[in-house]
N, CA, C and O atoms as a CHARMM CRD file, in Angstrom:
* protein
*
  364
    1    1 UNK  N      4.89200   1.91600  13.13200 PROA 1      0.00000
    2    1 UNK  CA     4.91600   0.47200  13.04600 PROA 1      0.00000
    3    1 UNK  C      6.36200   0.05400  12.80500 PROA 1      0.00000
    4    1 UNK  O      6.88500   0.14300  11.69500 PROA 1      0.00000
    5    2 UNK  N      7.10500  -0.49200  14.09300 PROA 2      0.00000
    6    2 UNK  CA     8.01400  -0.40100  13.95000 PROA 2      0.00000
    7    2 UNK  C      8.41100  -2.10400  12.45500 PROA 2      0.00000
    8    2 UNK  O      7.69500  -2.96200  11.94000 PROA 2      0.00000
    9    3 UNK  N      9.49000  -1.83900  12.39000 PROA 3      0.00000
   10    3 UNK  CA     9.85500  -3.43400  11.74600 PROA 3      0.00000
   11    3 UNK  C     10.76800  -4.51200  12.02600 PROA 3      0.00000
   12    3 UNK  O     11.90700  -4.09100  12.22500 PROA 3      0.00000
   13    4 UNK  N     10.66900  -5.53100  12.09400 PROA 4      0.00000
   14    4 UNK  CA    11.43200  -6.24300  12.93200 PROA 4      0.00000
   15    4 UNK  C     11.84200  -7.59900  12.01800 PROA 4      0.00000
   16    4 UNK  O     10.95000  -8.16600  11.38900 PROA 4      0.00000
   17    5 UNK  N     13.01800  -8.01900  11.97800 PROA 5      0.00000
   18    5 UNK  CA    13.85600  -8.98100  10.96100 PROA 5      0.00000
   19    5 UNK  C     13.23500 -10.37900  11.61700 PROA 5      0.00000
   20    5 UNK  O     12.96300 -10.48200  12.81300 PROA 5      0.00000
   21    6 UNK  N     13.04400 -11.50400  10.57600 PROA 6      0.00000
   22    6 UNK  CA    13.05500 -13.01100  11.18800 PROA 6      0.00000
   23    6 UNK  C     13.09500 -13.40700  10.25800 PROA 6      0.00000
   24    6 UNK  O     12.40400 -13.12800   9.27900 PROA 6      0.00000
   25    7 UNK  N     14.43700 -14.60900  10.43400 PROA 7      0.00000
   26    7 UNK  CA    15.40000 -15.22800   9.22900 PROA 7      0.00000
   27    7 UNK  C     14.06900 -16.37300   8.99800 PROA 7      0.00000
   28    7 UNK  O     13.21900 -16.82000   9.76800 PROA 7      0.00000
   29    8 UNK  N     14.42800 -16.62700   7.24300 PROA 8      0.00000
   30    8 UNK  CA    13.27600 -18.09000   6.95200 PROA 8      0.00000
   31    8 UNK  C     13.29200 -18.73300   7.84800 PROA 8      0.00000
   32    8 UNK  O     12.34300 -18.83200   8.62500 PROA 8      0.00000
   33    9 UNK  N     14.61500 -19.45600   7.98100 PROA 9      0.00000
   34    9 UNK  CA    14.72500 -20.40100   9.19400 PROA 9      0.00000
   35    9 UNK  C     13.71100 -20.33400  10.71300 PROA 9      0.00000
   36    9 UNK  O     12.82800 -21.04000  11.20000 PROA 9      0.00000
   37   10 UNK  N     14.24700 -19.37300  10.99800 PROA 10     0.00000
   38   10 UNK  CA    12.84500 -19.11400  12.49900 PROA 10     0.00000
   39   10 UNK  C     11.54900 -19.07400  11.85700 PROA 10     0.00000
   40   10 UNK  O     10.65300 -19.12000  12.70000 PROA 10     0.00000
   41   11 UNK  N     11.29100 -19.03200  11.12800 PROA 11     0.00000
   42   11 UNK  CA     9.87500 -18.34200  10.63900 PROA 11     0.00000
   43   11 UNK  C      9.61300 -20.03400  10.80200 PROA 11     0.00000
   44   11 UNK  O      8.99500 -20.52500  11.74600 PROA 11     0.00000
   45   12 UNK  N     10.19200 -20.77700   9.72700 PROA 12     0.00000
   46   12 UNK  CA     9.85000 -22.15700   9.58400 PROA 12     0.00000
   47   12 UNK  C      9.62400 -22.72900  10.92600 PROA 12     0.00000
   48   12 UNK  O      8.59600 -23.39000  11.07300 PROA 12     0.00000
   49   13 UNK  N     10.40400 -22.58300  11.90600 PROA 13     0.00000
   50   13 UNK  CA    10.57900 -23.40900  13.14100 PROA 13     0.00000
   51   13 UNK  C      9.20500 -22.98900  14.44600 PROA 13     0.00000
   52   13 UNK  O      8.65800 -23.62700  15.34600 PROA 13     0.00000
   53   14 UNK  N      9.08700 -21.51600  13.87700 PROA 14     0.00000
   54   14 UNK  CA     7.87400 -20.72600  14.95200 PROA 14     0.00000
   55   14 UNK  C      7.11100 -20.10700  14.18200 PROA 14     0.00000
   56   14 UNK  O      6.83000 -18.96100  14.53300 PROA 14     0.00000
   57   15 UNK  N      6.61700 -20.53300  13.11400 PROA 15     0.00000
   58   15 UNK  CA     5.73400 -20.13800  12.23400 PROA 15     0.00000
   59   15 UNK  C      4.19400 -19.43800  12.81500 PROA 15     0.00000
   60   15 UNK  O      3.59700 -18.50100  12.28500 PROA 15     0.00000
   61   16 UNK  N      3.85300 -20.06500  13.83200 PROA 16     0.00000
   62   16 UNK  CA     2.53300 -19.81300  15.07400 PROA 16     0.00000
   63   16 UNK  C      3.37100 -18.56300  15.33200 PROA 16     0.00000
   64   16 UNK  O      3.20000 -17.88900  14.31700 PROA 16     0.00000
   65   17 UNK  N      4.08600 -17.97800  16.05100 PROA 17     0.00000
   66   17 UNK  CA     4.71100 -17.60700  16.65300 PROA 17     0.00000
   67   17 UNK  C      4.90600 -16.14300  16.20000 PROA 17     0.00000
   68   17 UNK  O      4.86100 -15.09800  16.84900 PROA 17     0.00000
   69   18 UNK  N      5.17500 -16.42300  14.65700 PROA 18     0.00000
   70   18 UNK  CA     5.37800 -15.03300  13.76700 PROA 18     0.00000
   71   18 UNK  C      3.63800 -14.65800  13.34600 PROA 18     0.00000
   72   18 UNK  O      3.35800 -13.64200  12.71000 PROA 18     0.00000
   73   19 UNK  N      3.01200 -15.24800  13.62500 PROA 19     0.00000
   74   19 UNK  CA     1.76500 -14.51900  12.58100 PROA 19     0.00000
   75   19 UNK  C      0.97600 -14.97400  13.71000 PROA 19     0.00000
   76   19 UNK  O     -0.20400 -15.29000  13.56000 PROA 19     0.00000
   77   20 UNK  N      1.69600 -15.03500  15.08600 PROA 20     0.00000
   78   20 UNK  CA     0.90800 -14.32200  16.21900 PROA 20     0.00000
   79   20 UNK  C      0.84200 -13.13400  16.74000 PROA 20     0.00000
   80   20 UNK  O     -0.10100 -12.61700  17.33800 PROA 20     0.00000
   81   21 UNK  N      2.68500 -12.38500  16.30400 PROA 21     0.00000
   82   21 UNK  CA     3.21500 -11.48200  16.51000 PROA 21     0.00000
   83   21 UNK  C      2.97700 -10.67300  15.61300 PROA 21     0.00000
   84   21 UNK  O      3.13800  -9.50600  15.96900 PROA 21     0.00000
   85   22 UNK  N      2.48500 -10.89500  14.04100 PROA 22     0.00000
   86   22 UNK  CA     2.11300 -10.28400  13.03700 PROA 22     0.00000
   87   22 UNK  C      0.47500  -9.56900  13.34200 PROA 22     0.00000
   88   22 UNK  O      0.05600  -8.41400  13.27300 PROA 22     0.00000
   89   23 UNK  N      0.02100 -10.50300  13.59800 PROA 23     0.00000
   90   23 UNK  CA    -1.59700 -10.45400  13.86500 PROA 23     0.00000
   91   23 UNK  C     -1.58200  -9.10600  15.24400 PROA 23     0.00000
   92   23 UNK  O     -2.03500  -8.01200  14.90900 PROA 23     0.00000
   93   24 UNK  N     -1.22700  -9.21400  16.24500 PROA 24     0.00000
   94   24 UNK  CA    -1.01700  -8.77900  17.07000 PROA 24     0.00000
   95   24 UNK  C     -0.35200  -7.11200  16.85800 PROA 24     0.00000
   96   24 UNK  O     -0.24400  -6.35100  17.82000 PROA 24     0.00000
   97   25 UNK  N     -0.00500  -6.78200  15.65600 PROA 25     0.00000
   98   25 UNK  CA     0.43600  -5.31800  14.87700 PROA 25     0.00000
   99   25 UNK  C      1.75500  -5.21600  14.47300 PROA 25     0.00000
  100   25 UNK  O      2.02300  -4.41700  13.57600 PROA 25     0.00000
  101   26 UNK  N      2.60100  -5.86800  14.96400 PROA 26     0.00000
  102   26 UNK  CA     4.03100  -6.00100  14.55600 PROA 26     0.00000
  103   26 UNK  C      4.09100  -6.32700  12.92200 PROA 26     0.00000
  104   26 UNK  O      3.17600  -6.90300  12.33500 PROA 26     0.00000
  105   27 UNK  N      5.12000  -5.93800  12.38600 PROA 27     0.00000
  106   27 UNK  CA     5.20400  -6.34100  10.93100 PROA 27     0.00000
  107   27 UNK  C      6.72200  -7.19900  11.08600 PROA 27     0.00000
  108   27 UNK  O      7.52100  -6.96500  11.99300 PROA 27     0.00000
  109   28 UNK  N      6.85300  -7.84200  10.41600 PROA 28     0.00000
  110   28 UNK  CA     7.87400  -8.85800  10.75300 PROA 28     0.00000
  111   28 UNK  C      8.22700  -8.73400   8.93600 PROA 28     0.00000
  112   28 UNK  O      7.31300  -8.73000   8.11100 PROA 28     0.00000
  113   29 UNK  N      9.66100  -8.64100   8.56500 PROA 29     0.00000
  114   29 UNK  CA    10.51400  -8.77600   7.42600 PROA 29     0.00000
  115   29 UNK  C     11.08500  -9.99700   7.48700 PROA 29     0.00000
  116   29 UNK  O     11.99100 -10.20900   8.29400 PROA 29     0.00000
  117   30 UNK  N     10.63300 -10.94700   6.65000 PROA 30     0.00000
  118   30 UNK  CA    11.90300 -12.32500   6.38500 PROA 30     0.00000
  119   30 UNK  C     12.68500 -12.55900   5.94100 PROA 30     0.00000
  120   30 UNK  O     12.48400 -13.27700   4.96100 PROA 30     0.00000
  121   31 UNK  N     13.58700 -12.33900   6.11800 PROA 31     0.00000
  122   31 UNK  CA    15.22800 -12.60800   5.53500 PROA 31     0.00000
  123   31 UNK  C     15.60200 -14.27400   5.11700 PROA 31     0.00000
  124   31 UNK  O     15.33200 -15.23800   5.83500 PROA 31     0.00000
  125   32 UNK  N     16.37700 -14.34500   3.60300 PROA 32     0.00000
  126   32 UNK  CA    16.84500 -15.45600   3.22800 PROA 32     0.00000
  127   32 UNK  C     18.39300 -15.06300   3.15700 PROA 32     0.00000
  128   32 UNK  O     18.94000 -14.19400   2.47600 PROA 32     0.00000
  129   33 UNK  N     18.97100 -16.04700   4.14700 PROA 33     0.00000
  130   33 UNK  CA    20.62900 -15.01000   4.33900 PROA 33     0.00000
  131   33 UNK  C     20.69100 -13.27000   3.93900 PROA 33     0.00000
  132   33 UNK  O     21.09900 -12.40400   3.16500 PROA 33     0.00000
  133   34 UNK  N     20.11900 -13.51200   4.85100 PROA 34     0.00000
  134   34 UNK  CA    20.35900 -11.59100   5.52900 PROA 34     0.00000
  135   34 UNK  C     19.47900 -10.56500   4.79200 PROA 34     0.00000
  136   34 UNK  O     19.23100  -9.46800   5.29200 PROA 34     0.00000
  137   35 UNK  N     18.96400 -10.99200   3.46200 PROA 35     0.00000
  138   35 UNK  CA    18.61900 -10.41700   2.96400 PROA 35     0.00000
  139   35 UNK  C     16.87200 -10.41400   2.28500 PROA 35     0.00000
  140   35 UNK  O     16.25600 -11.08900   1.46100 PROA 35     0.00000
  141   36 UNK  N     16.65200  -9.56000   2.93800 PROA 36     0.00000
  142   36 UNK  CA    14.93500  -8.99600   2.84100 PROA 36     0.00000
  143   36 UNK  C     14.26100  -9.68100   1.65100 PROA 36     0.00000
  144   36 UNK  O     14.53900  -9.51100   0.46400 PROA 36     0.00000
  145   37 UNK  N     13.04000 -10.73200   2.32800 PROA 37     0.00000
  146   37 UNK  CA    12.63200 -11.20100   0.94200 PROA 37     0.00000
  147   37 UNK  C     10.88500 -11.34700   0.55500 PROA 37     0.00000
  148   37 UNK  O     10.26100 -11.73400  -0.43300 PROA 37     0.00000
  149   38 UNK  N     10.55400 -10.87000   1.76400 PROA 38     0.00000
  150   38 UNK  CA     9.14800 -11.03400   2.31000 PROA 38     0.00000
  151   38 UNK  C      9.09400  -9.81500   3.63000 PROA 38     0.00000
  152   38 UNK  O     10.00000  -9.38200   4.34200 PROA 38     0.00000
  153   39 UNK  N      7.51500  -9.47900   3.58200 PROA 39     0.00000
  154   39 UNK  CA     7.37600  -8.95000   4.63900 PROA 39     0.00000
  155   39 UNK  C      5.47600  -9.67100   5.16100 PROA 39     0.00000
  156   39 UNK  O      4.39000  -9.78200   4.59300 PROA 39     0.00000
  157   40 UNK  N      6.06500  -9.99200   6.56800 PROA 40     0.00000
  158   40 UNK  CA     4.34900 -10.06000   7.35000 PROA 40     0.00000
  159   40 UNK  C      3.82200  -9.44600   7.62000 PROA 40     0.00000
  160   40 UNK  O      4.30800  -9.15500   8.71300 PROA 40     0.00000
  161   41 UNK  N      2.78000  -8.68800   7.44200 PROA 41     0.00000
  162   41 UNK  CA     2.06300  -7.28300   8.14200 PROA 41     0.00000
  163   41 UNK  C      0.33100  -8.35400   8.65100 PROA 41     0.00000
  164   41 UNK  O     -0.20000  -9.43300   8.38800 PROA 41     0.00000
  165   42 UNK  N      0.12500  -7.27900   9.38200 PROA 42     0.00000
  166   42 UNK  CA    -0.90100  -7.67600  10.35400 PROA 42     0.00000
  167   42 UNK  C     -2.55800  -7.87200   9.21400 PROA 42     0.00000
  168   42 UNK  O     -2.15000  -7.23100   8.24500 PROA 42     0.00000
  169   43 UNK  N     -3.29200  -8.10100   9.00800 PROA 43     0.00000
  170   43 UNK  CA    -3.88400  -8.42800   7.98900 PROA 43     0.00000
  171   43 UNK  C     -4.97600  -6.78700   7.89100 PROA 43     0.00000
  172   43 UNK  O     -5.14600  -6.06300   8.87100 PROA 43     0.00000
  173   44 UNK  N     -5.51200  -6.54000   6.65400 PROA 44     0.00000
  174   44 UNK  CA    -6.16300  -5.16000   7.22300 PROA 44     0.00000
  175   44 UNK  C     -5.17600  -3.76800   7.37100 PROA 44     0.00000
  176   44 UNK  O     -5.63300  -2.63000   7.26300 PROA 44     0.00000
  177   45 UNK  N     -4.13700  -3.98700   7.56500 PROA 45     0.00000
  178   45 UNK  CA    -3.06300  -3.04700   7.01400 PROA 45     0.00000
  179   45 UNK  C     -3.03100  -2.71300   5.34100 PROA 45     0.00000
  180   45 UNK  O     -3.00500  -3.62100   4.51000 PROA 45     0.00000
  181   46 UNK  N     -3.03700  -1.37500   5.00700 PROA 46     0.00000
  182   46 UNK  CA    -2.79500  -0.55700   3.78800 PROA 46     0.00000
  183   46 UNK  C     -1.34400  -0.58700   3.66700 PROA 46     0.00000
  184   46 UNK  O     -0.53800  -0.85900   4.55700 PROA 46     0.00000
  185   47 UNK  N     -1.12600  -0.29300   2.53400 PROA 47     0.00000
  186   47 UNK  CA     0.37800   0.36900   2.07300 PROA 47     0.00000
  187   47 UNK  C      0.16000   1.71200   2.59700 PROA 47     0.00000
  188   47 UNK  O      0.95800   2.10400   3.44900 PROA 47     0.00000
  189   48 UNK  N     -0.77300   2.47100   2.23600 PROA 48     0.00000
  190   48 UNK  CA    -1.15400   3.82700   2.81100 PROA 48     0.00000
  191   48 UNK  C     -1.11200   3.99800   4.18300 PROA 48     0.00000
  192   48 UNK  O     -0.63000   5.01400   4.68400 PROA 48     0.00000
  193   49 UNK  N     -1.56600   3.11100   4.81800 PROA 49     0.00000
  194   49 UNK  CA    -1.14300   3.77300   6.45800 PROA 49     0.00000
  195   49 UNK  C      0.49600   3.20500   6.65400 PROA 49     0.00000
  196   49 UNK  O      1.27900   3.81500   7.38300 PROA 49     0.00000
  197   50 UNK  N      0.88000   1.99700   5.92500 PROA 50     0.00000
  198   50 UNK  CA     1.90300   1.75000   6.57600 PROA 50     0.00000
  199   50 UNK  C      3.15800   2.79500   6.14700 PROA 50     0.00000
  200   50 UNK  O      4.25300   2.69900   6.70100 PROA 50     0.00000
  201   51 UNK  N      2.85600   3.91000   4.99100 PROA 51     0.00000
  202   51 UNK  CA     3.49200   5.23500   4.88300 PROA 51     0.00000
  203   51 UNK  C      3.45500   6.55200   5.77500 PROA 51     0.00000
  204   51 UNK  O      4.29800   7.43300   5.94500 PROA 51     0.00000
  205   52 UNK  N      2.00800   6.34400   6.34800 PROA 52     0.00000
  206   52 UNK  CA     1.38000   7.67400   7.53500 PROA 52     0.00000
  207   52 UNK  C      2.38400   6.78800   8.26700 PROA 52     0.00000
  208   52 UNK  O      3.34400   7.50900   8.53800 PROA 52     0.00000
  209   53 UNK  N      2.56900   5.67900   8.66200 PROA 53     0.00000
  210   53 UNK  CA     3.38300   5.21400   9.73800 PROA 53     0.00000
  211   53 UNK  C      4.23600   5.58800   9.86800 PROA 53     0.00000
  212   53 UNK  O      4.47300   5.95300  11.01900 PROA 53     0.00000
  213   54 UNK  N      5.33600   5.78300   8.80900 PROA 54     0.00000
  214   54 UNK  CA     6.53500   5.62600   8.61300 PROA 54     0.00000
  215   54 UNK  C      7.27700   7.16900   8.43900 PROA 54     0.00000
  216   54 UNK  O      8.43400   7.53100   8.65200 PROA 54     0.00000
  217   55 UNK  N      5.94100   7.97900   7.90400 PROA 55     0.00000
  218   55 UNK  CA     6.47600   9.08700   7.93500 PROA 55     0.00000
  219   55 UNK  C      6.59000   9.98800   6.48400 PROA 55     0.00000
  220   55 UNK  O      6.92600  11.17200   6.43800 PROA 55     0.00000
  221   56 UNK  N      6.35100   9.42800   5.71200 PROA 56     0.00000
  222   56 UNK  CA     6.54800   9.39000   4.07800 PROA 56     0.00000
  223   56 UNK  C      5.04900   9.64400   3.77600 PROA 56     0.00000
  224   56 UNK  O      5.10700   9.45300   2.56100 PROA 56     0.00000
  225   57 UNK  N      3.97200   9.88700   3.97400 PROA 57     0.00000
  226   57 UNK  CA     2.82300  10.34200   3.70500 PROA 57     0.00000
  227   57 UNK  C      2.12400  10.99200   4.91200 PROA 57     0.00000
  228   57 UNK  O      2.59000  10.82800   6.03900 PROA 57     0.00000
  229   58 UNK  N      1.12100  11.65700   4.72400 PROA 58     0.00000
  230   58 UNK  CA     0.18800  12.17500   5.73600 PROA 58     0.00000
  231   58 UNK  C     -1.14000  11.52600   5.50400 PROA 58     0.00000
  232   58 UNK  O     -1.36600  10.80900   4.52900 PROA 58     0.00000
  233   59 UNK  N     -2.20000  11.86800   6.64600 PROA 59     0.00000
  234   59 UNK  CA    -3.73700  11.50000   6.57300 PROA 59     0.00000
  235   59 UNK  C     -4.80100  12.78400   5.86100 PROA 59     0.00000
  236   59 UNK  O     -5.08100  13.94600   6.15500 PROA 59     0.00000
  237   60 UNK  N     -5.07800  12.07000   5.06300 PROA 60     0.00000
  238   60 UNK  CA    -6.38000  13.09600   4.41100 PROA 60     0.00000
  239   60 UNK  C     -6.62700  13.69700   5.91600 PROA 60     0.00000
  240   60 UNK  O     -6.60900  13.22000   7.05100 PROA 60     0.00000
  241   61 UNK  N     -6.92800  15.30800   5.20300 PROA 61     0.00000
  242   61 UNK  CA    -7.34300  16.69500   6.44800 PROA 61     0.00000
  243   61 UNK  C     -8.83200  16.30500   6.06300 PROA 61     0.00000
  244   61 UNK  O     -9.44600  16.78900   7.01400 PROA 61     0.00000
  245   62 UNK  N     -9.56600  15.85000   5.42100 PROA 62     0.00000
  246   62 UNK  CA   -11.30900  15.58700   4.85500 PROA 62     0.00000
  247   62 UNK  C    -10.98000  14.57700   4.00900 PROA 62     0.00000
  248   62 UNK  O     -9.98100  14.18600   3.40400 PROA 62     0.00000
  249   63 UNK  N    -12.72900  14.11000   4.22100 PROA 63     0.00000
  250   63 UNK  CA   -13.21900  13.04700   3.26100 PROA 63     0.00000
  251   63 UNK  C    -13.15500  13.68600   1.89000 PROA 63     0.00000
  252   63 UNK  O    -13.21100  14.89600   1.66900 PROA 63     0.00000
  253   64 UNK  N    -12.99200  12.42500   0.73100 PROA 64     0.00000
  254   64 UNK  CA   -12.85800  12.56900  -1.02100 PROA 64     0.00000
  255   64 UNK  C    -14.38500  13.14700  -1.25100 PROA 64     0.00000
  256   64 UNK  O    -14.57000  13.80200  -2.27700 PROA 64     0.00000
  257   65 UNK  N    -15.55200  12.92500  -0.29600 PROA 65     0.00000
  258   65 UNK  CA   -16.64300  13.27200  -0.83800 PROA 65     0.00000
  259   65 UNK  C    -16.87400  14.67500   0.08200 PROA 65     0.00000
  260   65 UNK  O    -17.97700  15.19800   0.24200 PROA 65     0.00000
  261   66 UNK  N    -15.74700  15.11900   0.58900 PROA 66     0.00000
  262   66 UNK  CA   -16.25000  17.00300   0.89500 PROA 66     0.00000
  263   66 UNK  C    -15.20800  17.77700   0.58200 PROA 66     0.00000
  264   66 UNK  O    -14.63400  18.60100   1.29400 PROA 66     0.00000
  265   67 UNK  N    -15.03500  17.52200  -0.32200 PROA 67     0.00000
  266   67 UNK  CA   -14.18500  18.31200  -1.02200 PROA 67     0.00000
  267   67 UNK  C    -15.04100  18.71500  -2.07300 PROA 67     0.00000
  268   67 UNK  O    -15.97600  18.00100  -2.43600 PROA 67     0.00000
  269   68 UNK  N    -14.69200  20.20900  -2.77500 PROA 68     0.00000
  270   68 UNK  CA   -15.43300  21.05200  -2.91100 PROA 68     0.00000
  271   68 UNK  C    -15.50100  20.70000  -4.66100 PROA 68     0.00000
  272   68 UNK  O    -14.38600  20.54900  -5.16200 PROA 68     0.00000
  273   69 UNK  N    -16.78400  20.54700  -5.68800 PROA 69     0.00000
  274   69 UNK  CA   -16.66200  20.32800  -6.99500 PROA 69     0.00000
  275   69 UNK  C    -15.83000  21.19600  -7.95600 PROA 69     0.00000
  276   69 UNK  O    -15.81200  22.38500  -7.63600 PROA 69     0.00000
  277   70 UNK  N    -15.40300  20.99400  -8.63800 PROA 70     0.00000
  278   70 UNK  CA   -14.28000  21.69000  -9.71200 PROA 70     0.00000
  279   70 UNK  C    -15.32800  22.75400 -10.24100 PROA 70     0.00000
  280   70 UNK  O    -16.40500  22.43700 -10.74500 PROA 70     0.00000
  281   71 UNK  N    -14.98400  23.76100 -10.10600 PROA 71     0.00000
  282   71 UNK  CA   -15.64200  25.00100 -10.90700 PROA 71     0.00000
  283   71 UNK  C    -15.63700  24.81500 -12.71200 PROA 71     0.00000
  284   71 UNK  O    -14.85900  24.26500 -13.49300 PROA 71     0.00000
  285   72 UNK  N    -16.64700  25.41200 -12.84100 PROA 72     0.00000
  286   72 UNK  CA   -17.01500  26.06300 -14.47400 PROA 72     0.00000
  287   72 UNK  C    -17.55200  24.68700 -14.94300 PROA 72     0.00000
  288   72 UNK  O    -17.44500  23.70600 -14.20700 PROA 72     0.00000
  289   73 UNK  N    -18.02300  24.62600 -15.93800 PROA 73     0.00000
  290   73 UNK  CA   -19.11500  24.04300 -17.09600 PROA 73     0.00000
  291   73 UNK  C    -18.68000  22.37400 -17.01700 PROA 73     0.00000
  292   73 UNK  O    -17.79200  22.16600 -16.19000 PROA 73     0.00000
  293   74 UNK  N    -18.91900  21.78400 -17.37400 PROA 74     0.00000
  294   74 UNK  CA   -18.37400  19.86600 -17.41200 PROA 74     0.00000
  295   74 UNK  C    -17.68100  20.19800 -18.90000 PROA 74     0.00000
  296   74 UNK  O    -17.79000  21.23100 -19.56100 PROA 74     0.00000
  297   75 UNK  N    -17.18200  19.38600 -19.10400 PROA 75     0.00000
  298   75 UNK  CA   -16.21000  19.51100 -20.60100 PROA 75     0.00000
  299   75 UNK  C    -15.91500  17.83000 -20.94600 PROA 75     0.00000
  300   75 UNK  O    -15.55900  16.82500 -20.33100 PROA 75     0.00000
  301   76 UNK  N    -16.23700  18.15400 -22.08900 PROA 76     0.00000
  302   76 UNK  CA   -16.05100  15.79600 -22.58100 PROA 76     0.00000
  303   76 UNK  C    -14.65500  16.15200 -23.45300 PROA 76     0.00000
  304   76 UNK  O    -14.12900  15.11100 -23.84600 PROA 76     0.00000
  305   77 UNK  N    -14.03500  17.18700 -23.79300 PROA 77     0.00000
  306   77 UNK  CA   -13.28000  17.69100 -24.61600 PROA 77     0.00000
  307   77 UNK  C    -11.59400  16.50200 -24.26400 PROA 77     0.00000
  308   77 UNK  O    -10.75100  16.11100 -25.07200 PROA 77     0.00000
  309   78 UNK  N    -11.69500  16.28000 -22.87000 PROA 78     0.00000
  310   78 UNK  CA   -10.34400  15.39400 -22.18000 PROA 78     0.00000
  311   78 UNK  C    -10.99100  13.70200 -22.70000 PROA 78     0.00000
  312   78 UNK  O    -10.23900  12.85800 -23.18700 PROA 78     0.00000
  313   79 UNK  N    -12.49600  13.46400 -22.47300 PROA 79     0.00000
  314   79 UNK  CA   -12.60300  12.13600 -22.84500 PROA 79     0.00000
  315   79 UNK  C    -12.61300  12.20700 -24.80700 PROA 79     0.00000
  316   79 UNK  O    -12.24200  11.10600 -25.21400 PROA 79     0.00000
  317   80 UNK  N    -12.84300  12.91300 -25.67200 PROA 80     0.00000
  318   80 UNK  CA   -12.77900  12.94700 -26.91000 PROA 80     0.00000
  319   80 UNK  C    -11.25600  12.56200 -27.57500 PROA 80     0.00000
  320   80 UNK  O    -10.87500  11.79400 -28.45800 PROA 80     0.00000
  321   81 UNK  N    -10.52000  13.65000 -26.53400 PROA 81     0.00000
  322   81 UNK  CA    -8.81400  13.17800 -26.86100 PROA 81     0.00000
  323   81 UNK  C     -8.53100  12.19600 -26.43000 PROA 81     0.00000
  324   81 UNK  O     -7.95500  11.55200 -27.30700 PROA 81     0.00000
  325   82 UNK  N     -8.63800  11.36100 -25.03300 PROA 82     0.00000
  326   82 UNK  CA    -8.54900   9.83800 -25.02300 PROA 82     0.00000
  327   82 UNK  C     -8.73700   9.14700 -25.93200 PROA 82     0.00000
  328   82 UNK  O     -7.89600   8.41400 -26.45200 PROA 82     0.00000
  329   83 UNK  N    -10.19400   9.31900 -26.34700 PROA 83     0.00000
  330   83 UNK  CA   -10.65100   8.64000 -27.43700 PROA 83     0.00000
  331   83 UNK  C     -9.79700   8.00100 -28.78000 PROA 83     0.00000
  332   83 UNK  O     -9.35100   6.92600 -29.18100 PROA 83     0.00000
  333   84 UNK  N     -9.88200   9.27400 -29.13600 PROA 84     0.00000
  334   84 UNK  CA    -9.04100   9.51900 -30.26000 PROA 84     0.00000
  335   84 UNK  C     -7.61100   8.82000 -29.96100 PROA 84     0.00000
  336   84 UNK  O     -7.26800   7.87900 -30.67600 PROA 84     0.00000
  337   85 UNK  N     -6.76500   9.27300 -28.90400 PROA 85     0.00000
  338   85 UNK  CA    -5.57600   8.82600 -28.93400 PROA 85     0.00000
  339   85 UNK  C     -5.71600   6.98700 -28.88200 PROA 85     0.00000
  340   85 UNK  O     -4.82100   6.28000 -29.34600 PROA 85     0.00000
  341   86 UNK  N     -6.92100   6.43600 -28.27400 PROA 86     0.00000
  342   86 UNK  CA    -6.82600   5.13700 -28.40300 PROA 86     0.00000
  343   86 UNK  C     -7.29700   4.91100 -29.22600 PROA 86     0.00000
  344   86 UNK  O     -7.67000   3.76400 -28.97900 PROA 86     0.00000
  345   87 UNK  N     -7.77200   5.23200 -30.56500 PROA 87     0.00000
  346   87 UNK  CA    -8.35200   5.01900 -31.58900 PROA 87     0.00000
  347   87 UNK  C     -6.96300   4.65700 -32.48800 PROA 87     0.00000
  348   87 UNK  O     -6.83600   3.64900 -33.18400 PROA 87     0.00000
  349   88 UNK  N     -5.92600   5.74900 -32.30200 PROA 88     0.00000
  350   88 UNK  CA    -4.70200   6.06900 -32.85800 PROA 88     0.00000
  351   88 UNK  C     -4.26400   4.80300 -32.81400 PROA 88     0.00000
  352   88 UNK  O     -4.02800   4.07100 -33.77500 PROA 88     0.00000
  353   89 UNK  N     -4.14900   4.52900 -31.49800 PROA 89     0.00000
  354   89 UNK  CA    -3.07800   2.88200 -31.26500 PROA 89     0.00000
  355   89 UNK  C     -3.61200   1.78400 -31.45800 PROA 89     0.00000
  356   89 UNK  O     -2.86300   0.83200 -31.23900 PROA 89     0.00000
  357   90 UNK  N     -4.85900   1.48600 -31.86200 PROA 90     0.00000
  358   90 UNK  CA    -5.76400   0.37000 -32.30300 PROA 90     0.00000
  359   90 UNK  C     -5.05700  -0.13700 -33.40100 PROA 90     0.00000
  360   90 UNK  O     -4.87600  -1.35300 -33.47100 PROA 90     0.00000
  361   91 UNK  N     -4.62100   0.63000 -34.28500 PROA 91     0.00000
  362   91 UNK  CA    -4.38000   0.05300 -35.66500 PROA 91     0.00000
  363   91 UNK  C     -2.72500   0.06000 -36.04100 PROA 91     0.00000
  364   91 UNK  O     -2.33600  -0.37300 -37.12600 PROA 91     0.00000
């Protein structure tokens, strides 16, 4: 997904124009004198894919629900120390 600059100014003047081009998959960055202040992305876009996009993350190899359960016994021993530690900062 590539990215593509449009100063406030244009945005204001072709406002249809940008979040036709947005809608359409383009992501459009708005610049206030030159400098990045907003970005348009197409609606339905993740931060997560727009990283698979970019190159900086990959796509789950499987679904969160086939992946295989954590071995040995259940243990509350991690929620007891929560506990406790927020018990600690209560007061």
């Amino acid at each position: 997904m590539a990215e593509r600059t449009i100063g406030i100014r244009e945005l204001k003047q072709n406002a249809s124009a940008a979040v036709s081009r947005a809608a359409a998959g383009e992501v459009l960055v708005v610049t206030d004198h030159g400098r990045p202040v907003a970005r348009l992305v197409p609606l339905g876009s993740s931060r997560a894919s727009e990283l698979v996009t970019a190159g900086l993350a990959r796509s789950p190899r499987r679904a969160l629900a086939n992946l295989p359960r954590p071995a040995g016994a259940p243990s509350s021993a991690l929620s007891q120390a929560l506990g406790e530690d927020r018990e600690d900062q209560r007061y």
